[in-house]
PDBQT receptor file of N, H, CA, C and O in Angstrom, charges set to zero:
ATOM      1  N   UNK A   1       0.836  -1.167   0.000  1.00  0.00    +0.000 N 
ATOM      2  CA  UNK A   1       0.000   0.000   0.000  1.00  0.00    +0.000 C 
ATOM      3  C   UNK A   1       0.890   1.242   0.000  1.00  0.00    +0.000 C 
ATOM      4  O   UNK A   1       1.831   1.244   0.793  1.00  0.00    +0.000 OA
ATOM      5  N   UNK A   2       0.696   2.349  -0.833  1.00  0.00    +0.000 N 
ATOM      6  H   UNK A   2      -0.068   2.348  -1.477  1.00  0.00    +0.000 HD
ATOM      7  CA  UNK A   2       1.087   3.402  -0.855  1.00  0.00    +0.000 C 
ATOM      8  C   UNK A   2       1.091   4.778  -0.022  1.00  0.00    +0.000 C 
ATOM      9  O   UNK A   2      -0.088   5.121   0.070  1.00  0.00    +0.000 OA
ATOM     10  N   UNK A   3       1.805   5.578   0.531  1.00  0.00    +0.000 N 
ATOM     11  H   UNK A   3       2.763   5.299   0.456  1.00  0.00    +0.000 HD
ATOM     12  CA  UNK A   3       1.862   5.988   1.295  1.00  0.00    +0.000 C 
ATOM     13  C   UNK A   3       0.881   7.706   1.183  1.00  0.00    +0.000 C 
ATOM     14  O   UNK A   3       1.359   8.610   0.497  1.00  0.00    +0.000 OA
ATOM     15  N   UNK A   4      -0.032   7.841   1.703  1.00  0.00    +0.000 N 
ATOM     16  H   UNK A   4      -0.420   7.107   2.260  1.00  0.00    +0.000 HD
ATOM     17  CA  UNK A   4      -0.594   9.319   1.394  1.00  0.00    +0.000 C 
ATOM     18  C   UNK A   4       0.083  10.290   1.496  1.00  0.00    +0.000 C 
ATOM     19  O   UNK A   4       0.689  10.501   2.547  1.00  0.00    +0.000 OA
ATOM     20  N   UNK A   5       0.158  11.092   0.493  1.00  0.00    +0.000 N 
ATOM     21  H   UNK A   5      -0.334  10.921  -0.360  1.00  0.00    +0.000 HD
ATOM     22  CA  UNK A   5       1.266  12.136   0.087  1.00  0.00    +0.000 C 
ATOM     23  C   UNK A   5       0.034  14.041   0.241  1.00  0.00    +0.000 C 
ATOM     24  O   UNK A   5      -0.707  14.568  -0.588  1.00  0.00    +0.000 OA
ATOM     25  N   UNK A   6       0.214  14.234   0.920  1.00  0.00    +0.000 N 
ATOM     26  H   UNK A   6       0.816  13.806   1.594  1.00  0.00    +0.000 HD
ATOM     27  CA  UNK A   6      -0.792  16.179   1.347  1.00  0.00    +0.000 C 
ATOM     28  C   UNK A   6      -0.076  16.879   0.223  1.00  0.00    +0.000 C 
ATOM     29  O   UNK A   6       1.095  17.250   0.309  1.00  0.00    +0.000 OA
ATOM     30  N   UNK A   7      -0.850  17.043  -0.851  1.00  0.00    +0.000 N 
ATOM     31  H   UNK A   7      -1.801  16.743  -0.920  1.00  0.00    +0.000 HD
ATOM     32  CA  UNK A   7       0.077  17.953  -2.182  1.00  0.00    +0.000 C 
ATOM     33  C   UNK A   7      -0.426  19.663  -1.772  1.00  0.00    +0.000 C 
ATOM     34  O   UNK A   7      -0.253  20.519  -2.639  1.00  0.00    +0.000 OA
ATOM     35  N   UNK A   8      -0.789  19.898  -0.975  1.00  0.00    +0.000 N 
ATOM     36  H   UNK A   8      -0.930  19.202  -0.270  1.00  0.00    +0.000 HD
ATOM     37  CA  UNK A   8      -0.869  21.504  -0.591  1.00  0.00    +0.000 C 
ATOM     38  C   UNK A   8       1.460  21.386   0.073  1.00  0.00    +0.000 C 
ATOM     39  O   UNK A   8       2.519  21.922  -0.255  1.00  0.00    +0.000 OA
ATOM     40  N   UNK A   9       1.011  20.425   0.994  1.00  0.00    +0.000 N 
ATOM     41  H   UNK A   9       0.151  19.989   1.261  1.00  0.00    +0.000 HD
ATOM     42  CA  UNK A   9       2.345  20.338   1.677  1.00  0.00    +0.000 C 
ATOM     43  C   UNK A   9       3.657  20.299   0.297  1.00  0.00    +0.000 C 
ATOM     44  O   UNK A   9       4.449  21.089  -0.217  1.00  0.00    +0.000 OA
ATOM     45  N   UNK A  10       3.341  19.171   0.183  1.00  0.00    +0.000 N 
ATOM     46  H   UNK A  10       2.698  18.529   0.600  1.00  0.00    +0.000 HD
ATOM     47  CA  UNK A  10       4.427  19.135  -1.290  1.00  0.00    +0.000 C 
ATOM     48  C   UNK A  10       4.790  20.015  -1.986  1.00  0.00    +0.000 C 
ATOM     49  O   UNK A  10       5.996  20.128  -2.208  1.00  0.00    +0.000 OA
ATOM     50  N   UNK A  11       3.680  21.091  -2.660  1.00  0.00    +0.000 N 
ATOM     51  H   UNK A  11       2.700  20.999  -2.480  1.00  0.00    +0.000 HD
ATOM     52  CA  UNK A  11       3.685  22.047  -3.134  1.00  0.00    +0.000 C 
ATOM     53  C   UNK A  11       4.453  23.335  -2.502  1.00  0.00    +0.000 C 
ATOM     54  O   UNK A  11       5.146  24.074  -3.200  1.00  0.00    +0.000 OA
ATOM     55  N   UNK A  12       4.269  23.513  -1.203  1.00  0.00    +0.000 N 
ATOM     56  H   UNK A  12       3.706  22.912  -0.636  1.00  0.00    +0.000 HD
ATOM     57  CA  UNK A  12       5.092  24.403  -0.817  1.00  0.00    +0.000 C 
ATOM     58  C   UNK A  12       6.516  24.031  -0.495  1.00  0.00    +0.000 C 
ATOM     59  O   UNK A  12       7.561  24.621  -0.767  1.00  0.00    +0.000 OA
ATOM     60  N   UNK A  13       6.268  22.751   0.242  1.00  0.00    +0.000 N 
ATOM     61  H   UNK A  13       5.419  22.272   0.463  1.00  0.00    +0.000 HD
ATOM     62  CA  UNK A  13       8.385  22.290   0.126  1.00  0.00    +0.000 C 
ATOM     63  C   UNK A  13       8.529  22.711  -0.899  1.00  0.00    +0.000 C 
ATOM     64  O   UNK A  13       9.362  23.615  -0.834  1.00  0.00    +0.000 OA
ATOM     65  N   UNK A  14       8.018  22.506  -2.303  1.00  0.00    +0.000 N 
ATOM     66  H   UNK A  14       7.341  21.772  -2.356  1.00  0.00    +0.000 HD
ATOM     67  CA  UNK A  14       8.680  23.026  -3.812  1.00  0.00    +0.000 C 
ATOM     68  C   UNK A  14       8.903  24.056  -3.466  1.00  0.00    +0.000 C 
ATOM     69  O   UNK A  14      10.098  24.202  -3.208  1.00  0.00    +0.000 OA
ATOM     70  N   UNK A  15       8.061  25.261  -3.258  1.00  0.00    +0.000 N 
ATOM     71  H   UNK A  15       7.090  25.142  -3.468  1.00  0.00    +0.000 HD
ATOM     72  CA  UNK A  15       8.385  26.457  -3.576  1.00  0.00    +0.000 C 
ATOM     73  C   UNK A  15       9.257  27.059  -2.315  1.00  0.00    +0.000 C 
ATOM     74  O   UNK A  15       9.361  28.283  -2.233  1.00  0.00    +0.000 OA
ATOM     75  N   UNK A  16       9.698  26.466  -1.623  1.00  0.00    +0.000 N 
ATOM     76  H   UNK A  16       9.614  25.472  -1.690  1.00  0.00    +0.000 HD
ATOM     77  CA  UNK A  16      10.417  26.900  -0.255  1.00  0.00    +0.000 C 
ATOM     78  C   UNK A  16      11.778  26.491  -0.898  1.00  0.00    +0.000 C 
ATOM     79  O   UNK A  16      12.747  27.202  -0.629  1.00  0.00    +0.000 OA
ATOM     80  N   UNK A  17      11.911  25.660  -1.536  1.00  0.00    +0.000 N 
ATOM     81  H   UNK A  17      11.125  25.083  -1.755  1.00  0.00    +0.000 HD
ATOM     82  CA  UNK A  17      13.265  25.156  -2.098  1.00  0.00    +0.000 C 
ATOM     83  C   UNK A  17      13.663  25.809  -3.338  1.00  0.00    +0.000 C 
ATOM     84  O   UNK A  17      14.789  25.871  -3.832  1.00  0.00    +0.000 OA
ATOM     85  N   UNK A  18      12.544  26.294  -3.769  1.00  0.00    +0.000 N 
ATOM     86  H   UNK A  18      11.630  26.244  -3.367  1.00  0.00    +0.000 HD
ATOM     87  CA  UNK A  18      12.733  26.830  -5.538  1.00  0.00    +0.000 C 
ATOM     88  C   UNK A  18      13.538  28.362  -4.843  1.00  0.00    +0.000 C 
ATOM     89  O   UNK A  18      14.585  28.796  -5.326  1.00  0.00    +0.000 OA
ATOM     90  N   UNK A  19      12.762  29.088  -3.553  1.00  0.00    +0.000 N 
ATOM     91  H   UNK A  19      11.912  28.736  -3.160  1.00  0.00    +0.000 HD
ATOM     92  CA  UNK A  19      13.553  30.426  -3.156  1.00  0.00    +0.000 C 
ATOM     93  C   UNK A  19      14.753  30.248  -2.432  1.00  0.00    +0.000 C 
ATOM     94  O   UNK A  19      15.716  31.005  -2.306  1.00  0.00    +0.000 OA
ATOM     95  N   UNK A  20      14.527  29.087  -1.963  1.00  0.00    +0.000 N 
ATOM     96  H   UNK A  20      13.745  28.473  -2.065  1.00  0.00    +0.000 HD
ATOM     97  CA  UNK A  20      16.341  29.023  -1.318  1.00  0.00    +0.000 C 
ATOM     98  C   UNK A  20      17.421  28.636  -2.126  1.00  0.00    +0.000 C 
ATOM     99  O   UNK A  20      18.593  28.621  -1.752  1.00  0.00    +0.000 OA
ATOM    100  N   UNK A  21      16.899  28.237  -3.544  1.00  0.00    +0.000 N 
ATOM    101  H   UNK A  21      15.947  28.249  -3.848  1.00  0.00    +0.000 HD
ATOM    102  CA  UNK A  21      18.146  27.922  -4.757  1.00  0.00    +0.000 C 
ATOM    103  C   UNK A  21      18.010  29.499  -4.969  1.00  0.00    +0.000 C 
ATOM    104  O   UNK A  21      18.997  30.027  -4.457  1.00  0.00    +0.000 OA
ATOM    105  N   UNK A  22      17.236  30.358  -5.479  1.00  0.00    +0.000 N 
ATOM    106  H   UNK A  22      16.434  29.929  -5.895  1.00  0.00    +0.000 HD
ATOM    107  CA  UNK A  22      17.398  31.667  -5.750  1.00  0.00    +0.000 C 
ATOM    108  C   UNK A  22      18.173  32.801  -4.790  1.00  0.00    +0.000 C 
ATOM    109  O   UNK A  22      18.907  33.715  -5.166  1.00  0.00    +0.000 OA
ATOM    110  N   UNK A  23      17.820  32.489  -3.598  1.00  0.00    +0.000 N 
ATOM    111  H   UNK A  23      17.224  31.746  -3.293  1.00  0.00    +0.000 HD
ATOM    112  CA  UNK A  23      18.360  33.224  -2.531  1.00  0.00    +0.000 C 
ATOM    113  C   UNK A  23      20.167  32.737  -2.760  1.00  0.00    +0.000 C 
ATOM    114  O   UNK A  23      21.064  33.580  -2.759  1.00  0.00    +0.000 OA
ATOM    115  N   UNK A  24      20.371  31.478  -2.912  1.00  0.00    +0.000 N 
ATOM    116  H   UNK A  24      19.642  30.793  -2.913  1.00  0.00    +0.000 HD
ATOM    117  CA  UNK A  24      22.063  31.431  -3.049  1.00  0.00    +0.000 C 
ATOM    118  C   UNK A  24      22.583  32.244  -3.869  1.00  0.00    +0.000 C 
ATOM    119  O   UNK A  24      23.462  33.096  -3.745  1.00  0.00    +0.000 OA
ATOM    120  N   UNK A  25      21.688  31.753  -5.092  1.00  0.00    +0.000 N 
ATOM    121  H   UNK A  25      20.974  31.060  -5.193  1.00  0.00    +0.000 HD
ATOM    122  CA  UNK A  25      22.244  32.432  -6.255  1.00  0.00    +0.000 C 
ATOM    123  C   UNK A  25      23.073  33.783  -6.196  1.00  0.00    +0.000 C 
ATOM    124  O   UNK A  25      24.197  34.191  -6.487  1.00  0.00    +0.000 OA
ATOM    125  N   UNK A  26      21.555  34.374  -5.505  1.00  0.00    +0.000 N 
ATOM    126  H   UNK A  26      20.642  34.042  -5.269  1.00  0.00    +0.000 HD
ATOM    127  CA  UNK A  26      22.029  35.539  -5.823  1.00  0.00    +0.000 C 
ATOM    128  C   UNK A  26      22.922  36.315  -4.365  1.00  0.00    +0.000 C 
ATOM    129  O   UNK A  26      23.472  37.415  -4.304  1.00  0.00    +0.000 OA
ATOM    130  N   UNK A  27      22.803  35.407  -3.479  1.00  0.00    +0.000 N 
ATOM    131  H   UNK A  27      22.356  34.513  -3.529  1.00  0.00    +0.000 HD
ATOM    132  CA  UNK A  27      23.951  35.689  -2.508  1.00  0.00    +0.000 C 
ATOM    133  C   UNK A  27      25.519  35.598  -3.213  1.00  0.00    +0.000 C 
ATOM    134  O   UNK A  27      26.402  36.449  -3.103  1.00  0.00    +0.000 OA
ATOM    135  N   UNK A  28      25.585  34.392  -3.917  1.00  0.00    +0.000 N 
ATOM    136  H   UNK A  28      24.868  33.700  -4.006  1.00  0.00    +0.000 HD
ATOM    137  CA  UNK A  28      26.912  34.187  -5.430  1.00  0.00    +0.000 C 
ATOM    138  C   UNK A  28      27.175  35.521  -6.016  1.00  0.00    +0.000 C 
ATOM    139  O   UNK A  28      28.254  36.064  -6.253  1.00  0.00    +0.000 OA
ATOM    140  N   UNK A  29      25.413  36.123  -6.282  1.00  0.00    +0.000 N 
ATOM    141  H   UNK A  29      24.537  35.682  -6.089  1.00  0.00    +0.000 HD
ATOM    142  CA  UNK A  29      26.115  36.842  -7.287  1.00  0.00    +0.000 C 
ATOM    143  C   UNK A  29      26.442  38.134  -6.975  1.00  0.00    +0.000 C 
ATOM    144  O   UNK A  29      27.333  38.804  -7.498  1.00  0.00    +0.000 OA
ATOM    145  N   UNK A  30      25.408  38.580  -5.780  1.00  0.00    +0.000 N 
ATOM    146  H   UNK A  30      24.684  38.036  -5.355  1.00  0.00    +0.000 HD
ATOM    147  CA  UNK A  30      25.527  40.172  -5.251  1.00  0.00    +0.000 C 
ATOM    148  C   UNK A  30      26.246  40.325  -3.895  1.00  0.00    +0.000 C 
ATOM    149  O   UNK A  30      26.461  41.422  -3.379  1.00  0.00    +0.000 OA
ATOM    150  N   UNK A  31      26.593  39.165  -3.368  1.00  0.00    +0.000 N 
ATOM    151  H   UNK A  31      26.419  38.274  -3.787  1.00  0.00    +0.000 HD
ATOM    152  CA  UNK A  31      27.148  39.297  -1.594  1.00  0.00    +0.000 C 
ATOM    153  C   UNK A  31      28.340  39.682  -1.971  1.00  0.00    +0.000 C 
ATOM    154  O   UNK A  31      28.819  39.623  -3.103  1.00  0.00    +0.000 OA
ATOM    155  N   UNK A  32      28.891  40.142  -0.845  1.00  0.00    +0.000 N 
ATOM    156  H   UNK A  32      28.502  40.189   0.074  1.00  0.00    +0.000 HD
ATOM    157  CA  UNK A  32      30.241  40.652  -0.929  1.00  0.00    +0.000 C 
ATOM    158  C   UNK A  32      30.918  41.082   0.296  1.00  0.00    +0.000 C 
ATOM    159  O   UNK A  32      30.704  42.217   0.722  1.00  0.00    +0.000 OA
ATOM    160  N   UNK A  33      31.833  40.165   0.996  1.00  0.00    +0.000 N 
ATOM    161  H   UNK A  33      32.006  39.243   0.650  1.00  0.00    +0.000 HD
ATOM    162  CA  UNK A  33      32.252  40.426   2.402  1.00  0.00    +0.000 C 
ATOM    163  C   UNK A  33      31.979  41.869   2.936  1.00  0.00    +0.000 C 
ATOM    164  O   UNK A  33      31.356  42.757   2.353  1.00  0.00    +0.000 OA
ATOM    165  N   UNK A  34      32.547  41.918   4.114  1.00  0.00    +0.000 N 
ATOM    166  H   UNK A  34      33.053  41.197   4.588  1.00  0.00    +0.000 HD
ATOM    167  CA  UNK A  34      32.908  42.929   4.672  1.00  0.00    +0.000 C 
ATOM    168  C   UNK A  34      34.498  43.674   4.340  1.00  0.00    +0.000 C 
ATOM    169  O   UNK A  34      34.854  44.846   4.454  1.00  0.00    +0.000 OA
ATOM    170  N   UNK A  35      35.032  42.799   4.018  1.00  0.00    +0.000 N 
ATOM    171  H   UNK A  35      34.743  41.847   3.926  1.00  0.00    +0.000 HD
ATOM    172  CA  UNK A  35      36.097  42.817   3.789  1.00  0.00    +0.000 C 
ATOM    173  C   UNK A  35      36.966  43.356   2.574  1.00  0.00    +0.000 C 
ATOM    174  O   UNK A  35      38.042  43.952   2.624  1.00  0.00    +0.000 OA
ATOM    175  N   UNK A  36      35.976  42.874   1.126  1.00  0.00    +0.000 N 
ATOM    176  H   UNK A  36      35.102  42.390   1.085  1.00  0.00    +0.000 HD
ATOM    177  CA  UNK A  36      35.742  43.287   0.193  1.00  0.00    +0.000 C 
ATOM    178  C   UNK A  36      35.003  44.871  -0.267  1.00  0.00    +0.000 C 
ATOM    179  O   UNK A  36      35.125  45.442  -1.351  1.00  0.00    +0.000 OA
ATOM    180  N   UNK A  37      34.245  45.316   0.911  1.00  0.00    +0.000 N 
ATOM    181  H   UNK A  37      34.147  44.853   1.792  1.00  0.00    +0.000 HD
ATOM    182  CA  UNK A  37      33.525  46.317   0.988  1.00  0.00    +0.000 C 
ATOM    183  C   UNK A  37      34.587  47.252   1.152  1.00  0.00    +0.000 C 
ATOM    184  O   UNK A  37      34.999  48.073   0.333  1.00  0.00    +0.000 OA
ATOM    185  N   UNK A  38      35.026  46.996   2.453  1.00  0.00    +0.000 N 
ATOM    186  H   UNK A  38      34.691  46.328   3.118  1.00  0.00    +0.000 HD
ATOM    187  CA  UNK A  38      36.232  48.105   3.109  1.00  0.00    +0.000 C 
ATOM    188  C   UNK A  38      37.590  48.352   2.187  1.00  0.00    +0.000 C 
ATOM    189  O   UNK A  38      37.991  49.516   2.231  1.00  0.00    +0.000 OA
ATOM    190  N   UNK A  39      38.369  47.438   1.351  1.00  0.00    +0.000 N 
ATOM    191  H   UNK A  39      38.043  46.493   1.315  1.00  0.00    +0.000 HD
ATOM    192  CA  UNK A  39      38.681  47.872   0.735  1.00  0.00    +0.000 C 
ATOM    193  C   UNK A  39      38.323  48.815  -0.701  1.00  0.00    +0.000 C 
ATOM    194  O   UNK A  39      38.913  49.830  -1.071  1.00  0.00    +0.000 OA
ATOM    195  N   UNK A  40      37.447  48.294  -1.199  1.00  0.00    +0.000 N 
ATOM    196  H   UNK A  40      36.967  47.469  -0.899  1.00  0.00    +0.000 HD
ATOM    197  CA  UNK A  40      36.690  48.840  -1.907  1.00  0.00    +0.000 C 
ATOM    198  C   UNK A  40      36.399  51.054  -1.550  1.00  0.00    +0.000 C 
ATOM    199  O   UNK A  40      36.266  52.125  -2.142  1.00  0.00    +0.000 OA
ATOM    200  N   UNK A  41      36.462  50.450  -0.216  1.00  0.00    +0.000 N 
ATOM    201  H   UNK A  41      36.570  49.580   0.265  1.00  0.00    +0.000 HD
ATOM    202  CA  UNK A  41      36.192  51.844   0.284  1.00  0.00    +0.000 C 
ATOM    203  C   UNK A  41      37.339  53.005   0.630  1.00  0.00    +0.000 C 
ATOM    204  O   UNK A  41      37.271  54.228   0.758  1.00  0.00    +0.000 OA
ATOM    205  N   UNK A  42      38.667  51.824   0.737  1.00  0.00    +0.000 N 
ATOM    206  H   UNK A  42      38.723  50.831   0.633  1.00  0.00    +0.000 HD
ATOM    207  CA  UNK A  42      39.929  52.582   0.892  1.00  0.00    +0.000 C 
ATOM    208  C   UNK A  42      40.432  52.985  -0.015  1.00  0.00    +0.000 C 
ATOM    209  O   UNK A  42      41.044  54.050   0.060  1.00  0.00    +0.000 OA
ATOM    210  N   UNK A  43      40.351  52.265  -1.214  1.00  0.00    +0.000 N 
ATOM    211  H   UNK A  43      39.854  51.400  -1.275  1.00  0.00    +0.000 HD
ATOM    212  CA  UNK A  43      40.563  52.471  -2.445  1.00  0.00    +0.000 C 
ATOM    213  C   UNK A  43      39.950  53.481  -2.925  1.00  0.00    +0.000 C 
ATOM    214  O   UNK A  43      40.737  54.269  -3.448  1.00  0.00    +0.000 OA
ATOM    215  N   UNK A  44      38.763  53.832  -2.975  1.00  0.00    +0.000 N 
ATOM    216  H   UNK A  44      38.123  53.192  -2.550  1.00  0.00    +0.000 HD
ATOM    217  CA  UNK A  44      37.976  55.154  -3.523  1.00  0.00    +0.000 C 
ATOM    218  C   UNK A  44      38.293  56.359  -2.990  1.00  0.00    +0.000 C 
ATOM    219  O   UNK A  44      38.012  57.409  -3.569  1.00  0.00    +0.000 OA
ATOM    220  N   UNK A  45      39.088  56.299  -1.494  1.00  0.00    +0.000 N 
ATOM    221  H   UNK A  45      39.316  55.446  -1.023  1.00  0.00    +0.000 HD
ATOM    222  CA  UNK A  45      39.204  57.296  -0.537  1.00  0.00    +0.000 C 
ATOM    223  C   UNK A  45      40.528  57.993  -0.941  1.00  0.00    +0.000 C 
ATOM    224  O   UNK A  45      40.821  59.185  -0.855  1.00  0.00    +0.000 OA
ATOM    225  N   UNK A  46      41.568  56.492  -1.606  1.00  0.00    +0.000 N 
ATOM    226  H   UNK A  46      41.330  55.523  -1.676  1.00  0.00    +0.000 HD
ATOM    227  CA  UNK A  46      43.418  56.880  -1.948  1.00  0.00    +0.000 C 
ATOM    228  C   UNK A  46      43.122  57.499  -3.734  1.00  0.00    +0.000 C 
ATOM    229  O   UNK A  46      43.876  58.289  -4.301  1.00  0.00    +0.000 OA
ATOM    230  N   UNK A  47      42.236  57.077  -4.164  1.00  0.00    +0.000 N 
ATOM    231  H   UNK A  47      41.623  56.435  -3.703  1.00  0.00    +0.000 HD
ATOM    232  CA  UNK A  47      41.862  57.797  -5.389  1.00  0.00    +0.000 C 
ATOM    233  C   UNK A  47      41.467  58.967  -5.266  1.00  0.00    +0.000 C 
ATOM    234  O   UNK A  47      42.216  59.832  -5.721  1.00  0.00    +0.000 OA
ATOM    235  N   UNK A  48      39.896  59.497  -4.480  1.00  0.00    +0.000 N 
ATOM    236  H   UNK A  48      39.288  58.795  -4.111  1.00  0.00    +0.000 HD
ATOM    237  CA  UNK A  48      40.047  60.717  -4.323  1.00  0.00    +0.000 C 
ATOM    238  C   UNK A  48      40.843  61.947  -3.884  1.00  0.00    +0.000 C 
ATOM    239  O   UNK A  48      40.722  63.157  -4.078  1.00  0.00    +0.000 OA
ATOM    240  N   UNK A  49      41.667  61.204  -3.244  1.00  0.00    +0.000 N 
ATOM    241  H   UNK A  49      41.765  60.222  -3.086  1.00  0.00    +0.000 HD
ATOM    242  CA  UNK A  49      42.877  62.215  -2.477  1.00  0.00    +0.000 C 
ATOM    243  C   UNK A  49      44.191  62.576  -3.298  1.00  0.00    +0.000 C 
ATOM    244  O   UNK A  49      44.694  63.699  -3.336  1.00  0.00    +0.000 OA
ATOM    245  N   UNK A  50      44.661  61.455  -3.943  1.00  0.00    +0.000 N 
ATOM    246  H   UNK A  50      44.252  60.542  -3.912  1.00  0.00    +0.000 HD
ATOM    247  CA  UNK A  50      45.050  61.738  -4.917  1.00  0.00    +0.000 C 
ATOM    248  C   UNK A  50      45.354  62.812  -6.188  1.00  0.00    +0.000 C 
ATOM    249  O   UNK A  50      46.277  63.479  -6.657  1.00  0.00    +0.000 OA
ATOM    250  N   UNK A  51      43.435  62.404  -6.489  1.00  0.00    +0.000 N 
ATOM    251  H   UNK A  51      42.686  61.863  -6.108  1.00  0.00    +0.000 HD
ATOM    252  CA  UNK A  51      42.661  63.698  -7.469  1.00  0.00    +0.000 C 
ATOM    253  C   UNK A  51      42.882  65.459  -6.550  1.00  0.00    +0.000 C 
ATOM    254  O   UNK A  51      43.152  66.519  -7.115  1.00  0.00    +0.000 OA
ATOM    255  N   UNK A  52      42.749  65.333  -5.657  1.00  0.00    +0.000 N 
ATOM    256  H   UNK A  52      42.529  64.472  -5.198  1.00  0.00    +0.000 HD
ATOM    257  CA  UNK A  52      42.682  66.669  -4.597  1.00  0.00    +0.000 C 
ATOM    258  C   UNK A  52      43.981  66.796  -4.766  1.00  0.00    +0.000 C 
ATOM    259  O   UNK A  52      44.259  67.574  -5.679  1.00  0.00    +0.000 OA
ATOM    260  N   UNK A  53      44.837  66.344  -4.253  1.00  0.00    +0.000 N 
ATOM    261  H   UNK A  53      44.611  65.712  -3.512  1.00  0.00    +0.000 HD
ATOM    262  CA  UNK A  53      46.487  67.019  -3.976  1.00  0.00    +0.000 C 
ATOM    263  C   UNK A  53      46.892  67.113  -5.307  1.00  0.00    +0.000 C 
ATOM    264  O   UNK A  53      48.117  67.227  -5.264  1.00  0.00    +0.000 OA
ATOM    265  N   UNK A  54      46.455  67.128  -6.660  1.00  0.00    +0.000 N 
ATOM    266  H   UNK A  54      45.459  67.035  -6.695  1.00  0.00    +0.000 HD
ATOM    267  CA  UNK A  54      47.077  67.459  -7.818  1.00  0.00    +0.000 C 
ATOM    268  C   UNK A  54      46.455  68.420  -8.247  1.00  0.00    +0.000 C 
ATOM    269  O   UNK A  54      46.950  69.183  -9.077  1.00  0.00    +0.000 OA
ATOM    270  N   UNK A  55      44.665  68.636  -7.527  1.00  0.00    +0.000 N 
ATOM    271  H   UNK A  55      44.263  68.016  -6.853  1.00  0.00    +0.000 HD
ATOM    272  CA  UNK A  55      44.593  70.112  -8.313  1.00  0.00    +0.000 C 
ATOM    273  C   UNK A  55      45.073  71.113  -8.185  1.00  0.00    +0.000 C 
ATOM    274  O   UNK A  55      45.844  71.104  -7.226  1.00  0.00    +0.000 OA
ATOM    275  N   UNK A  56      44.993  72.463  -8.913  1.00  0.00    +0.000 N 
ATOM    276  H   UNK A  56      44.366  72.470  -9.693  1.00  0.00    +0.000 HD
ATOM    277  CA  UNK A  56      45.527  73.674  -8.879  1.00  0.00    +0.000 C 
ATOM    278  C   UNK A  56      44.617  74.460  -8.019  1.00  0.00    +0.000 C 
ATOM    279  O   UNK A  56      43.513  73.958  -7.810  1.00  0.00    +0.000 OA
ATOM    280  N   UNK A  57      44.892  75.622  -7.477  1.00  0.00    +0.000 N 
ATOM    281  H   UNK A  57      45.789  76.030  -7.647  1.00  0.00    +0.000 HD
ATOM    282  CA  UNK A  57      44.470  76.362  -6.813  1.00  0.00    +0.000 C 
ATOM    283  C   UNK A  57      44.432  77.644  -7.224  1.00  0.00    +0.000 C 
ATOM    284  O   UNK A  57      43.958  78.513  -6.493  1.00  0.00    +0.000 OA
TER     285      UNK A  57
């Protein structure tokens, strides 16, 4: 005998799993340490300063 399967239930495990493959994804594609941030941020800071101490006055 076969086991009774609740397809309301089924149906949502699907879709609970379909957003947690999406949620990685796009953690892959848009996350980005802390670490990665801060430089990111030191870098923009040694560029702008840069730009400043060469203009003219």
């Amino acid at each position: 005998m076969s086991e009774i399967v609740n397809l309301r239930k089924v149906r949502k495990d699907k879709a609970r799993a379909e957003r947690d493959r999406e949620a990685e994804a796009n953690r892959l594609r848009f996350g980005r340490t802390k670490a990665q941030k801060k430089a990111d941020r030191q870098a923009k800071e040694r560029e702008s300063r840069a730009v400043d101490d060469k203009k003219l006055e």
